[in-house]
C-alpha positions as CSV (number, residue, x, y, z in Angstrom):
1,X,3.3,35.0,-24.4
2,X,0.6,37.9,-24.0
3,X,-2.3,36.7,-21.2
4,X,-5.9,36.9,-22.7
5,X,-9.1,36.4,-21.5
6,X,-9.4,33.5,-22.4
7,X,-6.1,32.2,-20.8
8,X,-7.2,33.7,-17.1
9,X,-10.6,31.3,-17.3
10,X,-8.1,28.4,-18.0
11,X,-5.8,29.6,-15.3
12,X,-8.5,29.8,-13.2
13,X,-9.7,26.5,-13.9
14,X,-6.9,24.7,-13.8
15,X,-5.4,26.7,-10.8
16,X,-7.9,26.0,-8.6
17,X,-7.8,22.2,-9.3
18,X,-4.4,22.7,-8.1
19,X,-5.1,24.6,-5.3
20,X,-6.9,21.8,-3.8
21,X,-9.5,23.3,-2.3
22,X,-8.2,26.6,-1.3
23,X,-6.2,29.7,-2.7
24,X,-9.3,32.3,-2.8
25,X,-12.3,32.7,-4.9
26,X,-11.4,32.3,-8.8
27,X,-14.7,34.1,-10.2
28,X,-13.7,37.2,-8.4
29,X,-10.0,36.9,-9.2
30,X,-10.3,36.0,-12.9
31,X,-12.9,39.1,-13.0
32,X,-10.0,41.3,-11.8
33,X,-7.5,40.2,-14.3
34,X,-9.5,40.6,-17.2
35,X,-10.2,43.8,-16.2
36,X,-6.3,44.9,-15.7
37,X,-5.4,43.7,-18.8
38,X,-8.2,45.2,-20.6
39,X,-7.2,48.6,-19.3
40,X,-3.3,48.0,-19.2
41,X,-1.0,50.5,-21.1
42,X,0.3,47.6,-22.5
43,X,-0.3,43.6,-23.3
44,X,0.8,41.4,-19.9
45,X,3.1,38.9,-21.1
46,X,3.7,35.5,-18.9
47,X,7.8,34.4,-19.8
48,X,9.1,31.4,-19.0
49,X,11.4,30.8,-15.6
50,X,14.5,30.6,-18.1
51,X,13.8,33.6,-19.3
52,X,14.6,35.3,-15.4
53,X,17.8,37.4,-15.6
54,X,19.6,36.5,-12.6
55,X,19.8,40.0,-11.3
56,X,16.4,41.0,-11.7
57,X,14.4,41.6,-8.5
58,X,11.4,39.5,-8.5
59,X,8.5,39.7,-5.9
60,X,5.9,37.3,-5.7
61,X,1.8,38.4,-5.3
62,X,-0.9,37.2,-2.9
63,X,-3.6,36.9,-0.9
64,X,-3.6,35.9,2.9
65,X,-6.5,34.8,5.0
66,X,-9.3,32.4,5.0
67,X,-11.3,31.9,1.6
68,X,-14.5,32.2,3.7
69,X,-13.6,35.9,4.8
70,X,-13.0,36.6,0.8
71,X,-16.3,35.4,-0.1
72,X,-18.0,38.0,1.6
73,X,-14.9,40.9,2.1
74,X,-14.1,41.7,-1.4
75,X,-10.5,43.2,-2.4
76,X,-9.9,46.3,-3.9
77,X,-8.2,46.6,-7.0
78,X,-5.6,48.3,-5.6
79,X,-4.7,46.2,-2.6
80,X,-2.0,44.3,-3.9
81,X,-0.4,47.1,-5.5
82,X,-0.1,49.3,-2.7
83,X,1.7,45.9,-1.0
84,X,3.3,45.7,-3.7
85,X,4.8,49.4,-3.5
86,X,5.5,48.9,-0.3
87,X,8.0,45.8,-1.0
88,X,10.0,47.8,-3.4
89,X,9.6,51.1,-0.9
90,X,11.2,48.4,1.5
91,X,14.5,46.8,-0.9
92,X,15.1,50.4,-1.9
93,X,14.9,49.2,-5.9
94,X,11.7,48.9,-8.3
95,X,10.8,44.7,-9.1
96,X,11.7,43.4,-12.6
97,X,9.0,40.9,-12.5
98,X,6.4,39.0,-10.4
99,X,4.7,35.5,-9.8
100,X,1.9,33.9,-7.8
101,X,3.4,32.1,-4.7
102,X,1.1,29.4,-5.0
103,X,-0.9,27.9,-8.1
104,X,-4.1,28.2,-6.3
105,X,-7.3,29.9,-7.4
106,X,-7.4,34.0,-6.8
107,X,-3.5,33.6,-6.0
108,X,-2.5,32.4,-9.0
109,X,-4.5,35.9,-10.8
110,X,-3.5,38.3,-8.6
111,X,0.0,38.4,-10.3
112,X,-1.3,39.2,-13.4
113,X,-3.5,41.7,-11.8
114,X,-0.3,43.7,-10.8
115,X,1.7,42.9,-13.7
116,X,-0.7,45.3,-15.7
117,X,-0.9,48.0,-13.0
118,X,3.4,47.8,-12.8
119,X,4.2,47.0,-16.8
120,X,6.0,44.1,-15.9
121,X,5.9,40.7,-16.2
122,X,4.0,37.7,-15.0
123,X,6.8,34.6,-14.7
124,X,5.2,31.2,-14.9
125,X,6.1,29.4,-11.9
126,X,5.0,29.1,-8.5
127,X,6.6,28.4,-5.0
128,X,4.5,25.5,-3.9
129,X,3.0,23.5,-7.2
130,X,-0.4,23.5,-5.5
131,X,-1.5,26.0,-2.4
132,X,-0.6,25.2,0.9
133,X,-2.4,27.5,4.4
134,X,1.0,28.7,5.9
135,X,4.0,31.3,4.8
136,X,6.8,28.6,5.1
137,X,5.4,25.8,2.9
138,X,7.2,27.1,0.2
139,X,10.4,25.6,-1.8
140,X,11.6,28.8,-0.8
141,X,12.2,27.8,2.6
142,X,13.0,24.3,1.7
143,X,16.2,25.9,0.3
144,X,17.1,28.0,3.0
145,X,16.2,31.3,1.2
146,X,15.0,34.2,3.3
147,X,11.4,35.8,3.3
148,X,12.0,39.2,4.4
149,X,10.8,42.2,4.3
150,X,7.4,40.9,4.1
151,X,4.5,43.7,3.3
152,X,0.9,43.6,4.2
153,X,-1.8,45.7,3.0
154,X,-5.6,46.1,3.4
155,X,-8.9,47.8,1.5
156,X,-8.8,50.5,4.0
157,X,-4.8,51.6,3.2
158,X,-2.8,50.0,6.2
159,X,0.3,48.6,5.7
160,X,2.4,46.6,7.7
161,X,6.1,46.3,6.8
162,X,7.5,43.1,8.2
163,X,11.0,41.4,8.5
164,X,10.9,38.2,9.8
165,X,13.9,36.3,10.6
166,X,12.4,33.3,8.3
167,X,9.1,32.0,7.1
168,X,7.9,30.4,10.2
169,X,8.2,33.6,11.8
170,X,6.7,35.4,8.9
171,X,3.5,33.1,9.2
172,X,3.6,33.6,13.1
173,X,3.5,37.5,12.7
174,X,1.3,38.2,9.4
175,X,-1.5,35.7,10.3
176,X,-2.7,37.4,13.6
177,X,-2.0,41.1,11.1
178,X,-4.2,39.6,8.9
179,X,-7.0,38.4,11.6
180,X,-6.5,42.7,12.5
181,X,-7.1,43.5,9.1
182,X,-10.8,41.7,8.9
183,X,-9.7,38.3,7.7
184,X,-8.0,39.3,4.7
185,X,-5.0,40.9,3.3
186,X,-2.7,41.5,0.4
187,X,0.8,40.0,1.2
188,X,4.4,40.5,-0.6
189,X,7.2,38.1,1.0
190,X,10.4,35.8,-0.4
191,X,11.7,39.3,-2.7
192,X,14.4,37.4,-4.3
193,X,17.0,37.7,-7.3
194,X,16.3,36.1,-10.7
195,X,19.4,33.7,-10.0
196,X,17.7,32.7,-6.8
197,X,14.6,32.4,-8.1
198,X,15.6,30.1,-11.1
199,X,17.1,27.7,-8.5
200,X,14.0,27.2,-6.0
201,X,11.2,28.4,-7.9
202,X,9.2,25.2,-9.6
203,X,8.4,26.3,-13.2
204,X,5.8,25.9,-15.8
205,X,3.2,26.0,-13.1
206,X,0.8,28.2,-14.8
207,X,1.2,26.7,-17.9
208,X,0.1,23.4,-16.3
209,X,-2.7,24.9,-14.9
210,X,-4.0,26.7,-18.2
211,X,-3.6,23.2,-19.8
212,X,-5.5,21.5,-16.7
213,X,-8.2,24.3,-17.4
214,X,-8.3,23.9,-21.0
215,X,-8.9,20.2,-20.6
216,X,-11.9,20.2,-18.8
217,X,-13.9,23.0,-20.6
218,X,-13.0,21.3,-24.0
219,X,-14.2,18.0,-22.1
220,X,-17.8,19.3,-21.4
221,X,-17.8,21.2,-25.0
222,X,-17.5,17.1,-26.1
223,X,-19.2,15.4,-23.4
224,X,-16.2,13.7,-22.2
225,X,-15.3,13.3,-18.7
226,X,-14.0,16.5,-17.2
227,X,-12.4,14.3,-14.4
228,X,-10.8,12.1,-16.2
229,X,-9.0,14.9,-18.2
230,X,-7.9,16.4,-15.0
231,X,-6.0,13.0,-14.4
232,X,-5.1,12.7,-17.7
233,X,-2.7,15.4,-17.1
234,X,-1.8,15.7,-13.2
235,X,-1.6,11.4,-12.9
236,X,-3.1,10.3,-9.8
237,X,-6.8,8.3,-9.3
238,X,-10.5,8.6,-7.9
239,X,-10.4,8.1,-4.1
240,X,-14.1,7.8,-3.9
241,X,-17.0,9.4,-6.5
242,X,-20.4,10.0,-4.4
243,X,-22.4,12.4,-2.8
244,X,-21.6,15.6,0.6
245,X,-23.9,14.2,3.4
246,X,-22.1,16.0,5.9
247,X,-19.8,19.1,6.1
248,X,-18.6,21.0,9.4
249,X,-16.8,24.5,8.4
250,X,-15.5,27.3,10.9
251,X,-13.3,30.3,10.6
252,X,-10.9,30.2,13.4
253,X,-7.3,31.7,13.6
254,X,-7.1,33.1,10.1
255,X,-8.0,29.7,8.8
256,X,-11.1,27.8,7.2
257,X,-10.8,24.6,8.7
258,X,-13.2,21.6,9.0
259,X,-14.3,18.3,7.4
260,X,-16.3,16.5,4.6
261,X,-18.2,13.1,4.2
262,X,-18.2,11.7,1.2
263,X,-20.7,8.7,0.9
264,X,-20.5,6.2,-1.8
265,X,-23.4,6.2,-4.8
266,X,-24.4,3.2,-6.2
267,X,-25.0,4.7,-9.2
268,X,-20.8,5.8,-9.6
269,X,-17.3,3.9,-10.3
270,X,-16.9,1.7,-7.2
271,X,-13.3,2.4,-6.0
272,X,-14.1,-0.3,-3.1
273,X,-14.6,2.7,-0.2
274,X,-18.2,3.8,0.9
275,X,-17.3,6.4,2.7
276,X,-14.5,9.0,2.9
277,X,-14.0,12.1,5.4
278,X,-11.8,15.1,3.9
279,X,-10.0,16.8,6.4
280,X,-8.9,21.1,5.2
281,X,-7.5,24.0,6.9
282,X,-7.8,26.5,3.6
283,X,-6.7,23.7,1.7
284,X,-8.1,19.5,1.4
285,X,-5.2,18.1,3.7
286,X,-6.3,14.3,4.4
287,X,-8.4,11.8,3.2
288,X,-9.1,8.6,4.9
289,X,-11.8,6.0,5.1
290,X,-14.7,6.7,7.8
291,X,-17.0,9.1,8.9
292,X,-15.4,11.6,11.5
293,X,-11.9,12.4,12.5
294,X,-12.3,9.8,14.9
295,X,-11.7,6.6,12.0
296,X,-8.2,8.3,11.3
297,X,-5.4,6.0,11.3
298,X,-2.4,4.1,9.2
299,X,-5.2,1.3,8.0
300,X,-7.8,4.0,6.9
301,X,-5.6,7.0,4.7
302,X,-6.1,7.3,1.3
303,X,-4.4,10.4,0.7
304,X,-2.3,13.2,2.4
305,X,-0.3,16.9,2.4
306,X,1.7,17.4,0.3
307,X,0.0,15.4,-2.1
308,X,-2.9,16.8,-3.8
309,X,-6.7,16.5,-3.2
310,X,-9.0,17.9,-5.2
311,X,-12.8,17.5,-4.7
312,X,-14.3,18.0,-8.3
313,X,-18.1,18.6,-9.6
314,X,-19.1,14.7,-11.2
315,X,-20.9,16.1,-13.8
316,X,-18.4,18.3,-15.0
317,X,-14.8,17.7,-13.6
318,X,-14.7,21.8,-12.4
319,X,-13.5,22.1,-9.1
320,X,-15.3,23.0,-5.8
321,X,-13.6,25.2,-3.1
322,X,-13.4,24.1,0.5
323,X,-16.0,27.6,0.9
324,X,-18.3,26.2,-1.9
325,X,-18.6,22.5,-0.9
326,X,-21.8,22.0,0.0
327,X,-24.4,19.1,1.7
328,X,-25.9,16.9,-1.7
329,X,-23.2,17.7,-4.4
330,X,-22.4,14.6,-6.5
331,X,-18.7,14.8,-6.7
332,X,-15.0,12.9,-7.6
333,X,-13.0,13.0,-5.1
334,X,-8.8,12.4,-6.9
335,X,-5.8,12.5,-5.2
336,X,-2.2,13.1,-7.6
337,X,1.2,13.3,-6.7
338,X,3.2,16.7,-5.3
339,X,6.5,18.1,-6.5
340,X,9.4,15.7,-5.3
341,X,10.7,18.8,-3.5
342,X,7.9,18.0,-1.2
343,X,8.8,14.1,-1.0
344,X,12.1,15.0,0.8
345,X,12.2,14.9,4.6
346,X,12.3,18.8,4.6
347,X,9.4,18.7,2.5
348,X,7.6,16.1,4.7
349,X,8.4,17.9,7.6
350,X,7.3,21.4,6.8
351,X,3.9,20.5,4.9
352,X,3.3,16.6,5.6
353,X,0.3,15.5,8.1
354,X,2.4,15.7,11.4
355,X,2.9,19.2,11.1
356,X,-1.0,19.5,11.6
357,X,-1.5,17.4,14.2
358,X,-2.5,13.8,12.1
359,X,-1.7,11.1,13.9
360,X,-0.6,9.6,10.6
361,X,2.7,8.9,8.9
362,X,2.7,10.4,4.9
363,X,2.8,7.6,2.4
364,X,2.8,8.5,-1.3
365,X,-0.4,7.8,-3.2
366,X,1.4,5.0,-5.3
367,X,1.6,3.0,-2.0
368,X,-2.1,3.9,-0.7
369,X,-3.2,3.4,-4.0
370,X,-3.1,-0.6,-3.3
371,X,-5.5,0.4,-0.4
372,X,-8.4,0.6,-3.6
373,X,-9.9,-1.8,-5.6
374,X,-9.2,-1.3,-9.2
């Protein structure tokens, strides 16, 4: 399949929807892919997982840092690709092909970005189904596969060659690099074989997310509800639809972490709460009923990591960013269900809502979903 314009707005769309909240800027990232495939030597074509040799290398692309830096510190084009560089400098052998390690926003671009700068290309799947803030939540790890080498680069030309024993210690080492290098950084990590990558890899990703795109901007070409086609397709329900009347947002430790409130309007589908607060770091990470962090508890969630959050514009079902949500937007708040890789105990473990520090226990949307009047 060769990428076209018109397939990186989807992708963008749709990817950030799935990024729940976080995985970068899409504006800026779709810009940047349009522009590498306009000036490639060649189309960029997206194949199929199946499609994977089993002895090819393949390399994932990304982004590391807080979406809040990103905003304001913009990439250059060439960021990724000297990160890239750097990873095959590292394994000694050029990469066959590469993928976005999460389907989130600017990271689910930035592959394509390289593809046309390497004449390689773009595999559609992803690592996490959705974006997640830390180096090990990735089905990767889940499987026991190894990051390293990891490669870091930033707009200036530093690069950091890293070789972490595993992905916890790949996180612990690139995120204070990343703080060094303003916030920001392109990052290569899990190089793997195409046999390797066919087994842990969760596939069709960025289809789903061009479909998830396409639905919504042929919903408001109709006047249809672009919400509702975003649940057509990823399942799930409407935790609460209402208005931002509070948000509290800082950069700390590499992260963008911080809260919403969501207050009920009269004038919206009563789904029986009146209020919601939306716990993120990078990503939305925990939904329950109240105010403040302080009404958390069994009783009050509505929705938790690793299942999906998305906070969505009401008018038009296109998703807002954690760095974009602001005080007075009418929005949907949904919540749909994550990869059953992420259901295991592994899963649960690495990503789930104790691993943060929530003094909640995950429970699956379909048994919170009770919690709602329908």
């Amino acid at each position: 399949m060769i990428i076209t314009e018109q397939m990186i707005d989807d992708i963008a769309l749709g990817a950030t929807v799935l990024g729940t909240g976080g995985g970068g800027d899409p504006y800026s990232g779709a810009l940047m892919a349009k522009v590498a495939i306009a000036t490639a030597k060649q189309p960029v074509r997206m194949i199929p997982l199946e499609e994977v040799q089993d002895d090819w290398m393949t390399v994932p692309s990304s982004m590391i840092g807080a979406p809040t830096v990103a905003v304001e510190k913009l990439n250059s084009k060439d960021q990724m690709l000297v990160a890239f560089e750097a990873m095959e400098k590292a394994l000694g052998t050029e990469v066959a092909a590469t993928f976005p390690i999460e389907v989130g926003g600017f990271n689910s671009l930035i592959p394509i970005l390289v593809a046309a700068q390497k004449n390689i290309p773009v595999i559609d799947c992803d690592a996490m189904g959705r974006a997640f803030p830390e180096a090990q939540m990735v089905t990767f790890f889940l499987d026991g596969l190894p990051s390293a080498p990891n490669t870091l680069a930033d707009e200036r030309g530093n690069v950091v060659t890293l070789y972490p024993i595993d992905g916890i210690w790949s996180e612990k080492f690139a995120r204070p690099i990343t703080e060094q290098m303003g916030g920001s950084a392109a990052m290569c990590d899990y190089p793997m074989n195409g046999k390797n990558l066919k087994r842990s890899a969760l596939p069709a990703t960025l289809t789903q997310a061009m479909k998830i795109g396409e639905a919504i901007r042929l919903a408001n070409d109709n006047n249809q509800s672009g919400t509702q086609a975003v649940l057509d397709i990823v399942g799930g329900h409407t935790l609460i639809s209402g208005k931002i009347v509070d948000i509290q947002r800082e950069t700390d430790g590499g992260f963008a972490t911080g809260g919403v409130v969501i207050e009920k309007l009269a004038q919206f589908e009563d789904t029986g709460v009146d209020n919601v607060f939306v716990q993120f770091q990078n990503e939305l990470l925990l939904a329950h009923k109240g105010t403040s962090r302080a009404d958390m508890n069994q009783e009050n969630l509505l929705a938790s990591t690793p299942d999906l959050i998305s906070i969505l514009d009401h008018e038009t079902g296109k998703p807002i960013t954690t760095e974009q949500l602001r005080y007075g937007q009418r929005i949907d708040l949904i919540a749909y269900p994550c990869d059953p890789k992420w259901r295991t105990d592994k899963g649960i473990e690495v990503a789930g809502p104790g691993y943060f520090g929530y003094t909640v226990e995950y429970q699956t949307i379909e048994q919170l979903k009770s919690a709602l009047k329908r």
